[in-house]
C-alpha positions as CSV (number, residue, x, y, z in Angstrom):
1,X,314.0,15.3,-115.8
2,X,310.1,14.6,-115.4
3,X,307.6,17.1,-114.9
4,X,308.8,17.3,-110.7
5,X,312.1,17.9,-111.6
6,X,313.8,14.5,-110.6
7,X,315.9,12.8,-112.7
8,X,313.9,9.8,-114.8
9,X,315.1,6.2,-114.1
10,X,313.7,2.9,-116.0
11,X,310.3,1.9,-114.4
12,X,308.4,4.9,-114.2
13,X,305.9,6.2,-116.7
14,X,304.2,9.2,-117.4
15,X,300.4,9.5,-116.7
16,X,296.9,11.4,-117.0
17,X,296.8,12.0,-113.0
18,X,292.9,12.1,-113.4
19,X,293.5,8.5,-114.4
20,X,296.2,6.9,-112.7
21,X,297.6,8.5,-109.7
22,X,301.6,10.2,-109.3
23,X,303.1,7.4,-107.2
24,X,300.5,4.5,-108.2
25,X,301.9,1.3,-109.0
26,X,300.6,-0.4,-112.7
27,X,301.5,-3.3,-114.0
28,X,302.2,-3.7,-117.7
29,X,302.8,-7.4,-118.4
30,X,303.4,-7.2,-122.0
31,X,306.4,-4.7,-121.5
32,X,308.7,-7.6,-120.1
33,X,309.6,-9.0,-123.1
34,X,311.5,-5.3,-123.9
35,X,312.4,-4.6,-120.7
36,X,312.3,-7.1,-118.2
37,X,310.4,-5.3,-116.5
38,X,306.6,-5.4,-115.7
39,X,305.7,-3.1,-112.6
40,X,306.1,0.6,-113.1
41,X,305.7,3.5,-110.9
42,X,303.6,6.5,-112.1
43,X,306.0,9.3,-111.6
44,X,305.8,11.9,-114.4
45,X,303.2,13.9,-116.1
46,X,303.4,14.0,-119.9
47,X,302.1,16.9,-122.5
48,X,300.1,14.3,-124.3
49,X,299.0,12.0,-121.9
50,X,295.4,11.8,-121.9
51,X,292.9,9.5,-120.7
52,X,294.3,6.1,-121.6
53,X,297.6,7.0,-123.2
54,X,300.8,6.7,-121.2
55,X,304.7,7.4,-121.7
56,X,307.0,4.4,-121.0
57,X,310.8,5.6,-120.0
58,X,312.8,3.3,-121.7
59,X,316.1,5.0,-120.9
60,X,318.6,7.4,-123.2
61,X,320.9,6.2,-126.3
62,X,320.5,4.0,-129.6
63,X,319.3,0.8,-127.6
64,X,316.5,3.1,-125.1
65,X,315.5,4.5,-128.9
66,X,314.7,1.2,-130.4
67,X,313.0,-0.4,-127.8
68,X,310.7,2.7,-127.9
69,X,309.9,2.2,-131.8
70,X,309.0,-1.3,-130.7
71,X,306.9,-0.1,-127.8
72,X,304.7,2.5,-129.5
73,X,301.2,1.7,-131.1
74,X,300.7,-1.3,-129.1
75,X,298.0,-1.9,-127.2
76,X,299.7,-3.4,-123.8
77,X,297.2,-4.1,-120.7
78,X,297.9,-1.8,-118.2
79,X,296.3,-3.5,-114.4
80,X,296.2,-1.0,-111.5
């Protein structure tokens, strides 16, 4: 569940509002190679997110786990 209470779905991430808007579209071009995907919605609000930093939902289980190792500590474009 994100910080709203609805349920989170592949394609959102979680922002610093000050920064980038609930509902704002980004795109993330280097993300496509994990996940096919390279527009994302900002939906959630994360604990840690602040200034530049934002949370990717990759999805639950093994496969959502490892893509998220290979996400983290890169520095991926984000274009609003």
């Amino acid at each position: 569940m994100d910080a709203n209470g609805d349920e989170l779905m592949r394609g959102t991430i979680a922002t610093d509002p000050t920064v980038i808007a609930s509902g704002q579209s980004v795109t993330i071009p280097g993300l496509y190679t994990y996940l096919d995907k390279k527009h994302f919605i900002a939906k959630d609000v994360g604990r840690n997110n602040r200034q530049r930093r934002i949370d990717v939902y990759t999805g639950e289980g093994d496969k959502a786990k490892h893509i998220a190792y290979r996400l983290t500590d890169r520095n991926h474009k984000v274009c609003m």
